[in-house]
C-alpha positions in Angstrom: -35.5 6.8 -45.8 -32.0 7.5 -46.5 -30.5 10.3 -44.5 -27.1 12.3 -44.7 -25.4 14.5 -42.4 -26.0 17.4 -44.7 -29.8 16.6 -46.1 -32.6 16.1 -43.9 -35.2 14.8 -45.9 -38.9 13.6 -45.2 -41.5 11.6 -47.2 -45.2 11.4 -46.9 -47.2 8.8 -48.2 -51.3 9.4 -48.6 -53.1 6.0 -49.6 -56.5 6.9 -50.7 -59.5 5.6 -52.2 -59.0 6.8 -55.8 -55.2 7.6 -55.8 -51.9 6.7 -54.0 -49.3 9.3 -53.6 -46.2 9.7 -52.3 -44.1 12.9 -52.0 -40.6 13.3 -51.2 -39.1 17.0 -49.8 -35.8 18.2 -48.3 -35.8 20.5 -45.4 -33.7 23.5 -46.5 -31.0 25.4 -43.9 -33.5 28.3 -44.1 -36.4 26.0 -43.1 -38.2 26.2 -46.2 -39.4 22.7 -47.2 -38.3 21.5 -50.8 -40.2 19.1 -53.0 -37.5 17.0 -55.3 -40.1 13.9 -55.6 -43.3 12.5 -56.5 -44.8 9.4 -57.4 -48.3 8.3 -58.0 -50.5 5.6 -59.0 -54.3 4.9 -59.4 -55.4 3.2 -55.8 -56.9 -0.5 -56.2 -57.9 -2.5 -52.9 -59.3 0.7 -51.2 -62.9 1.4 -49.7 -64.0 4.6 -48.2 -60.4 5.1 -46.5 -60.2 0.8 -45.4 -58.5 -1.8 -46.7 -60.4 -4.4 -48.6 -57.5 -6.1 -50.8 -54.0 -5.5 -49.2 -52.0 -7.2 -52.0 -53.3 -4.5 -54.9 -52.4 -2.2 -52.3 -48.9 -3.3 -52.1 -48.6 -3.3 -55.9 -50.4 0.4 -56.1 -48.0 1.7 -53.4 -45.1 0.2 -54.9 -45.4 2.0 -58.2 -45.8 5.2 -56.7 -42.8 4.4 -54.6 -40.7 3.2 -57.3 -42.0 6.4 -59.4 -40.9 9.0 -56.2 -37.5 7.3 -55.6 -36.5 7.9 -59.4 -37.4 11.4 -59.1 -35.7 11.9 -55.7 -32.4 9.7 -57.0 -33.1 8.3 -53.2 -34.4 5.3 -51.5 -37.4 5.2 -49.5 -37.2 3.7 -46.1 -39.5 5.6 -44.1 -42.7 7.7 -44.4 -45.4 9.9 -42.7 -48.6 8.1 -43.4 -52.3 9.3 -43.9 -55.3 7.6 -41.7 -58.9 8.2 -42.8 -62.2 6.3 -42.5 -65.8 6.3 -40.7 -63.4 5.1 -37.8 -62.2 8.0 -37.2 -63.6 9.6 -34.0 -62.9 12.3 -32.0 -63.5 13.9 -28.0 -62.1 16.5 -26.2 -60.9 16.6 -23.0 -59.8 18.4 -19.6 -57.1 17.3 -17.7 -55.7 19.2 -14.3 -52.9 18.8 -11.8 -51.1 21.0 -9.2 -47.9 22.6 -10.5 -44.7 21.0 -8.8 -43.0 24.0 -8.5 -43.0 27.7 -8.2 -43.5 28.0 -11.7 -44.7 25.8 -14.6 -42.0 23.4 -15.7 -42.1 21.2 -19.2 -42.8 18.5 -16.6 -45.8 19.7 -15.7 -47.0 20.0 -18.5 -46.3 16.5 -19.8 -48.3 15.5 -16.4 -51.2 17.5 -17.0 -51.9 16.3 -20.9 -51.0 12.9 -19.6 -54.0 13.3 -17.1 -56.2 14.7 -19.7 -55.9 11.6 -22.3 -55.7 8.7 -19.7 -59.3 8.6 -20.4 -61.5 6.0 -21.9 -62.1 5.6 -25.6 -64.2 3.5 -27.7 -63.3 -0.3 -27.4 -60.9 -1.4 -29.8 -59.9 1.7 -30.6 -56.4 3.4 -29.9 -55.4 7.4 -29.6 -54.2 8.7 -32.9 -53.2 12.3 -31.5 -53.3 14.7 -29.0 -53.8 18.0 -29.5 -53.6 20.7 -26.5 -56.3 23.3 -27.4 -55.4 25.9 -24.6 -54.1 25.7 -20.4 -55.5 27.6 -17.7 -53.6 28.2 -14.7 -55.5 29.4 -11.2 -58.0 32.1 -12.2 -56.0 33.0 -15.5 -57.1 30.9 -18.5 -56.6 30.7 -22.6 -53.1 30.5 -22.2 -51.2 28.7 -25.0 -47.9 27.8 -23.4 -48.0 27.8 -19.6 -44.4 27.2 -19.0 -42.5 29.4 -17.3 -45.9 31.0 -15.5 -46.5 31.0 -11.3 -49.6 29.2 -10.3 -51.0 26.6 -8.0 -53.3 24.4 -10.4 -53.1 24.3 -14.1 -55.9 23.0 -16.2 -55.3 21.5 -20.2 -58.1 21.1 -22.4 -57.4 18.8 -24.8 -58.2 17.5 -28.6 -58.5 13.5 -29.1 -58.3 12.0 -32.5 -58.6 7.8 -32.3 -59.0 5.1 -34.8 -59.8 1.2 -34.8 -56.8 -0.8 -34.2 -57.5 -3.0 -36.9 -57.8 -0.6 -39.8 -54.8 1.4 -38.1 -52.8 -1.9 -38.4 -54.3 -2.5 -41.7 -53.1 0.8 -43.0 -49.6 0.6 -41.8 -49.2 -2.9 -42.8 -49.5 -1.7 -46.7 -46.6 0.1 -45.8 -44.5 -2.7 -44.4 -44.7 -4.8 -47.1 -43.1 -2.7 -49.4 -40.3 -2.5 -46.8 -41.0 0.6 -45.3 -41.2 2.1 -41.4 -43.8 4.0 -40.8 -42.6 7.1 -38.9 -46.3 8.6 -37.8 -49.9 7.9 -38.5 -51.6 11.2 -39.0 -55.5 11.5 -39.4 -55.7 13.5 -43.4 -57.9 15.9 -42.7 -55.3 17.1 -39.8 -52.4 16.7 -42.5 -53.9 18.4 -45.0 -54.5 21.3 -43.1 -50.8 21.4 -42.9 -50.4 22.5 -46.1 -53.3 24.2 -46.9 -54.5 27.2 -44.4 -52.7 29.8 -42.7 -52.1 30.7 -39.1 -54.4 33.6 -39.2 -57.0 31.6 -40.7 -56.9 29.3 -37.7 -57.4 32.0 -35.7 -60.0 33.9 -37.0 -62.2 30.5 -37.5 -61.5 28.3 -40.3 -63.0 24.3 -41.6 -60.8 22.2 -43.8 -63.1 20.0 -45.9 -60.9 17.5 -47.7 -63.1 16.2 -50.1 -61.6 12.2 -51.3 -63.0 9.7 -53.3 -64.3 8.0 -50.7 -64.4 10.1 -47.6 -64.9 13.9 -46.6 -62.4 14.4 -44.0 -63.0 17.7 -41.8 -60.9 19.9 -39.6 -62.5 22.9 -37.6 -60.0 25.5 -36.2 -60.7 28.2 -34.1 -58.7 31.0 -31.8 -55.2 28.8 -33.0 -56.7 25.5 -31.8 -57.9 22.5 -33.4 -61.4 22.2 -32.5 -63.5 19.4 -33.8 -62.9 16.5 -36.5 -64.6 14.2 -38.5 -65.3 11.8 -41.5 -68.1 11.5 -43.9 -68.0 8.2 -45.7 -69.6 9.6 -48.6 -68.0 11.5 -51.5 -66.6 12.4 -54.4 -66.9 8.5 -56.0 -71.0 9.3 -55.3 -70.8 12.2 -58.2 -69.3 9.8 -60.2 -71.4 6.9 -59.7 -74.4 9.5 -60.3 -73.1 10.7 -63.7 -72.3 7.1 -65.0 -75.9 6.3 -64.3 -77.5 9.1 -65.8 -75.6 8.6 -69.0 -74.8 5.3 -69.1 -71.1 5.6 -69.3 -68.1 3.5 -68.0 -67.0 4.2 -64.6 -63.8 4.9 -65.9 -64.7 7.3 -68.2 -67.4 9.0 -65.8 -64.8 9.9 -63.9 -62.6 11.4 -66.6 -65.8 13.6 -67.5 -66.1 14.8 -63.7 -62.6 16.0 -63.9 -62.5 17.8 -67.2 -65.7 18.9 -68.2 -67.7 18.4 -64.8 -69.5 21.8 -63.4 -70.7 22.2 -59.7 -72.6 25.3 -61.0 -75.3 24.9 -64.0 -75.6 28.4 -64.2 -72.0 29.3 -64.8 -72.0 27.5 -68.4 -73.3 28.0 -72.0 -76.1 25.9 -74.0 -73.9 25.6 -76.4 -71.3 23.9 -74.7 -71.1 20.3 -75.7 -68.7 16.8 -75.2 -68.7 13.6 -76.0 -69.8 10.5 -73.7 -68.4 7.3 -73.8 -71.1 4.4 -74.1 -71.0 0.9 -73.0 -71.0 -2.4 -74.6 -69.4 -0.9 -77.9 -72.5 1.5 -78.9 -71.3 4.9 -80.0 -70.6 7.8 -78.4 -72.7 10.8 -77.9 -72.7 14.2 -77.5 -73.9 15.8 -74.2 -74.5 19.7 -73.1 -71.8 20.0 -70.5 -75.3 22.2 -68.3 -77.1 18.8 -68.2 -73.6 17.1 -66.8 -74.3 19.7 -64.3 -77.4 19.1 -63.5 -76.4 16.1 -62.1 -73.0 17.1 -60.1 -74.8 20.2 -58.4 -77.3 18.3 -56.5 -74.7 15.5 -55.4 -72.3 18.2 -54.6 -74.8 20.2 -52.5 -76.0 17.0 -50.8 -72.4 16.7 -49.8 -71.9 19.8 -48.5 -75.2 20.0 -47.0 -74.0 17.3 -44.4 -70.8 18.8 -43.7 -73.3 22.3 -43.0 -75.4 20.5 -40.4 -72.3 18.9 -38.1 -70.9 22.3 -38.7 -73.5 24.0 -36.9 -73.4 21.8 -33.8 -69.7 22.7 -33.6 -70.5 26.4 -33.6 -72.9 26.1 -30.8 -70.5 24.3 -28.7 -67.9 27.1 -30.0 -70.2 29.9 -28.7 -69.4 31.3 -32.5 -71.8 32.9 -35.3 -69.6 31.6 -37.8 -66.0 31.1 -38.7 -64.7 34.2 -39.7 -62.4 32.8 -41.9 -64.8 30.2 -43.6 -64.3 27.1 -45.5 -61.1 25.9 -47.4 -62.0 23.1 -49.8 -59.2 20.7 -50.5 -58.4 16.9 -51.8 -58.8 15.4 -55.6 -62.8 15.7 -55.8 -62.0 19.6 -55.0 -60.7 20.4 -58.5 -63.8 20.7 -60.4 -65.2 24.3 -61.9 -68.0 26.1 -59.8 -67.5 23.9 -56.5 -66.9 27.2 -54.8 -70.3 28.8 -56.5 -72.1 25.8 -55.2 -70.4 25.8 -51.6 -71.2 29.4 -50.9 -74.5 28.5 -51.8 -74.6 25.8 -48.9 -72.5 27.2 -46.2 -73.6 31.3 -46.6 -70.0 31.7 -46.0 -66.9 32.6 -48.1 -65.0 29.6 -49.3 -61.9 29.1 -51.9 -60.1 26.4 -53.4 -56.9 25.2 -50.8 -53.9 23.9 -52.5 -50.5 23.6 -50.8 -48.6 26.8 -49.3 -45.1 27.7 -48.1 -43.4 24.9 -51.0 -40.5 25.1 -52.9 -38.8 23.0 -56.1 -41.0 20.5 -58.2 -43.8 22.7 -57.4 -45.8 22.6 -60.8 -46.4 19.1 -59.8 -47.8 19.1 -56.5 -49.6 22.7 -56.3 -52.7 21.4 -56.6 -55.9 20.2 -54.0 -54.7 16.6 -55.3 -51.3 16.5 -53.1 -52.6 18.6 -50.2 -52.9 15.4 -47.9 -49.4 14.4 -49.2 -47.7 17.5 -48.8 -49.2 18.5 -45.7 -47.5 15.0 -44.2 -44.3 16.6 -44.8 -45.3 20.0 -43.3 -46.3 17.6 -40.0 -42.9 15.9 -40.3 -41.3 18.9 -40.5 -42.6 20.4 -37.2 -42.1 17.0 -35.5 -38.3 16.7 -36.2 -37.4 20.1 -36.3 -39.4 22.8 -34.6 -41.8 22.9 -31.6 -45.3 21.5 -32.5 -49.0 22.0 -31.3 -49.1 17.8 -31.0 -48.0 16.8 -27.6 -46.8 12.9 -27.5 -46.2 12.1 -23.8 -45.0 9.0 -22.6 -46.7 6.5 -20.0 -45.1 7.9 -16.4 -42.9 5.7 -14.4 -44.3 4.5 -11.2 -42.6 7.0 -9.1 -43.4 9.8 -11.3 -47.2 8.7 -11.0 -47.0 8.7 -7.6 -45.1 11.9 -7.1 -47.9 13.4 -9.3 -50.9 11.9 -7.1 -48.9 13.2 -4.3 -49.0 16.6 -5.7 -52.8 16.6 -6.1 -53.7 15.5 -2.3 -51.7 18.7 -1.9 -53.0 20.7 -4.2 -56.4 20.2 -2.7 -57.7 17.4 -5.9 
């Protein structure tokens, strides 16, 4: 990415099943984040967030690329790249060590989130982030930043988010080819949620379903914290499969009716309303009541939902919670169809809304909408990473005589 001393710019690039997209924003002096870019191209050589064909990857990313950099009047040289997949796994995890000094130093820390993720993980896998959820020090706990406090012991509890080293590799290779570094590898559910809910809906209780072509990426916050992800390899390419089936209609085209005349919510539309349906093998088209088109989305759509409600209430029993206060924030390209909210509420008995990215400036007609939310939230992640303290700790393997100072330290401490 070309930098200057006066512009400090950041690009995120989101290769997904159904769609490549890469947006390009400036960070202002103010802090406000600036969009002045955007490219995008339909995805080919994608699978349910894997790489099956890298070479029409390369080609797809390319033309997005090539679009963005005209834009931006800028050439692209590094980005912030999306992750997704049934690879994706997650663990949390509790790591303790005895403070060094009198009071809690930014070394400690480091020591004691290093202790909590030198754990093992699934083979062949690698550690994608790590997310503190909260310290306790002593008797005192839920503390979000420890340093600075007295104590003896101090305790980190700990989010984990891996992913197979092959489709990691896979991913980022795409990338390389088109000549570009790859400055961070951030899961999409985690980016998206970035850009799309606010800080006090993190803390009240809050679940980010990103809803793809090919995967349902979730992100469960509660009291501030990252709490629980996941992936569903199942999604909005299923409602489209179902509807060129039922009516006999080009993929391509079923696809086009999902988007602009597809319901979520049978109820919400009139007898009367009518399109036209594509047929195959040159036959003519016909005309369809858009409430029998929904006949067929609603059930997929519940289906959908329905899975994301039943690993949503194991997380609340391991949260102690009724429910999340804040409810559900629906995002990603298979989120922009009319009723899905009718038909979530239905599922989850919660309140839900449509999330599309917040806190964005400039070209902002183009990108304020569920389909950029993985894209722009990239940026939002960049942002915090180069320029402002972030939740994400990345710590460093220890020198030999920092280990052993540390292991000291715990014979001491009484470990």
């Amino acid at each position: 990415m070309t930098k200057s001393m006066e512009r400090k710019l950041i690009v995120g690039l989101d290769i997904g099943t159904s769609k490549i997209a890469v947006v390009v924003g400036e960070l202002l002096p103010d802090g406000e984040l600036n969009i002045i870019g955007l490219g995008e191209s339909a995805s080919r050589g994608m699978d349910k967030g894997g790489v099956n064909d890298l070479e029409s990857v390369v080609k797809a990313v390319q033309r997005a690329l090539q679009e963005a950099e005209m834009m931006a009047d800028m050439k692209i040289s590094s980005v912030y790249l999306s992750i997704s997949g049934k690879h994706i796994s997650s663990q949390d995890e509790i790591g303790m060590v005895a403070i060094s000094e009198d009071e809690v130093t930014q070394d400690d820390v480091d020591n004691v989130i290093y202790t909590a993720r030198s754990v093992r993980i699934r083979d062949e896998h690698r550690i994608l982030h790590v997310i503190p959820q909260e310290y306790a020090i002593d008797y005192q706990e839920r503390i979000k930043n420890p340093v600075g406090l007295s104590g003896v012991r101090m305790k980190a509890k700990v989010h984990l988010i891996t992913c197979h080293n092959d489709m990691a590799k896979n991913i980022v290779k795409c990338a390389e080819r088109c000549q570009l570094q790859v400055d961070k590898l951030i899961f999409s559910a985690l980016a998206s949620s970035y850009a799309v809910v606010t800080d006090d809906e993190k803390e009240l209780g809050v679940c980010v379903v990103d809803i793809g072509g090919g995967t349902i990426d979730i992100a469960v916050f509660y009291d501030g914290s990252l709490r629980h992800t996941s992936v569903f390899s199942y999604a909005g390419n299923a409602v489209t499969s179902d509807i060129a089936y039922a009516f006999g209609t080009p993929p391509a085209d079923a696809e086009n009716i999902k988007v602009n005349f597809g319901c979520a919510h049978a109820n919400l539309l009139q007898r009367d309303d009518t399109i036209e349906v594509a047929s195959v093998g040159g036959r003519p088209s016909r005309t369809l009541q858009r409430q029998t088109l929904a006949e067929v989305i609603e059930p997929r759509y519940s289906e959908l939902f329905g899975m994301v409600e039943d690993e949503l209430k194991t997380v609340l029993i391991s949260l102690k919670l009724e429910k999340l206060a804040a409810g559900i924030v629906l995002t990603g390209g298979a989120a922009q169809i009319e009723g899905l909210v009718e038909c979530a509420e239905g599922v989850f008995n919660s309140q839900v809304r449509i999330g599309s990215p917040l806190n964005i400036y400039g070209l902002t007609e183009y990108v304020n909408t569920p389909v950029y939310s993985t894209a722009v939230g990239l940026l939002q992640f960049g942002k915090e990473q180069q320029f402002e303290p972030t939740t994400e700790v990345v710590v460093e393997k220890n020198s030999c005589n920092q280990l052993l100072k540390k292991i000291t330290s715990w014979f001491k401490g009484g470990f």
